[in-house]
C-alpha positions as CSV (number, residue, x, y, z in Angstrom):
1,X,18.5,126.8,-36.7
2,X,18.1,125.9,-33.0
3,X,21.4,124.9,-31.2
4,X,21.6,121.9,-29.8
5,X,21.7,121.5,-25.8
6,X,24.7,120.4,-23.9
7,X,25.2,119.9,-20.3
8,X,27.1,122.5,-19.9
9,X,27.2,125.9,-21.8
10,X,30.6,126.9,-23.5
11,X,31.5,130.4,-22.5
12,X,31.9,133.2,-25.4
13,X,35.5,133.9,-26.2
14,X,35.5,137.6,-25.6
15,X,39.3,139.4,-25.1
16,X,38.5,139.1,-21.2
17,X,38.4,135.4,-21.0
18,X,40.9,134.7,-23.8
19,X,43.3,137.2,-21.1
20,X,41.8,135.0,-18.0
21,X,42.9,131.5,-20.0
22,X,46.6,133.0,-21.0
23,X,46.6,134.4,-17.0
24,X,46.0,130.4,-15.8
25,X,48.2,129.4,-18.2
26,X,50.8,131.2,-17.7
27,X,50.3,130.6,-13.8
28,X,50.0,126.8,-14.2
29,X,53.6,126.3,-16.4
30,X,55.0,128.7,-13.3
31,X,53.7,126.4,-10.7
32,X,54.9,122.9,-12.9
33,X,58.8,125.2,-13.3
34,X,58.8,126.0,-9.3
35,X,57.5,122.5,-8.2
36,X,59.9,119.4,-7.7
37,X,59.6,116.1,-9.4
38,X,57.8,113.7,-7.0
39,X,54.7,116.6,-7.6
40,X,54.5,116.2,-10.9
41,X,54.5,112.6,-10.6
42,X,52.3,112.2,-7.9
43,X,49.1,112.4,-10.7
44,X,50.7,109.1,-12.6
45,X,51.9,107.3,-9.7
46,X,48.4,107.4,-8.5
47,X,46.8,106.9,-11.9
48,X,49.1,103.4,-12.1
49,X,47.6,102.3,-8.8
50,X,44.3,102.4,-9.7
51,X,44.5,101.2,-13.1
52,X,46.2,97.8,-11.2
53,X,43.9,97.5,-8.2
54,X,41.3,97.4,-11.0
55,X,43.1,94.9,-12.9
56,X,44.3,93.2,-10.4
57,X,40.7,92.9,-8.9
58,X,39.2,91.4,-12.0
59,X,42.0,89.0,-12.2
60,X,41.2,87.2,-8.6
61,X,37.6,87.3,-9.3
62,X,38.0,85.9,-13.0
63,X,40.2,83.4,-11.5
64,X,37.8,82.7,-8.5
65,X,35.1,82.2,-10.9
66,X,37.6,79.5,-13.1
67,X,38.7,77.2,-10.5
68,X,35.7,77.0,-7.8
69,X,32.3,75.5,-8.6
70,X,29.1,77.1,-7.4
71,X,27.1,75.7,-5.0
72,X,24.1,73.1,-5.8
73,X,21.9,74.7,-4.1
74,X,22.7,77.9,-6.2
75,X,22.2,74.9,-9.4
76,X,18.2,74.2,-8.8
């Protein structure tokens, strides 16, 4: 049976990379205890922003699109 092909290969979990994954781990919940609060939230602040710029964005040009008539020239 042939596997199939991904973009990307998934590595093997040998004893050395299930070590390496519990070493980043372990690393990343030290970093989140030592850190303050405004660094955790910095990812979701800036997450919000985006997701309204976006919205907000599509709003204006929805309601651009509702209340102004195109040109006649645009028409022919």
């Amino acid at each position: 049976m042939k596997r199939a092909n991904l973009f990307f290969q998934l590595p093997r979990l040998s004893p050395g990379y299930i070590k390496y994954l519990k070493t980043q781990t372990k690393h990343n919940m030290d970093w989140l205890e030592r850190s303050g609060p405004g660094e955790i939230m910095t990812p979701h602040i800036a997450f919000l922003l985006g997701t309204m710029g976006i919205t907000l964005s599509g709003y204006s040009s929805r309601q651009l699109t509702l209340h102004n008539k195109p040109c006649a020239r645009v028409l022919r």
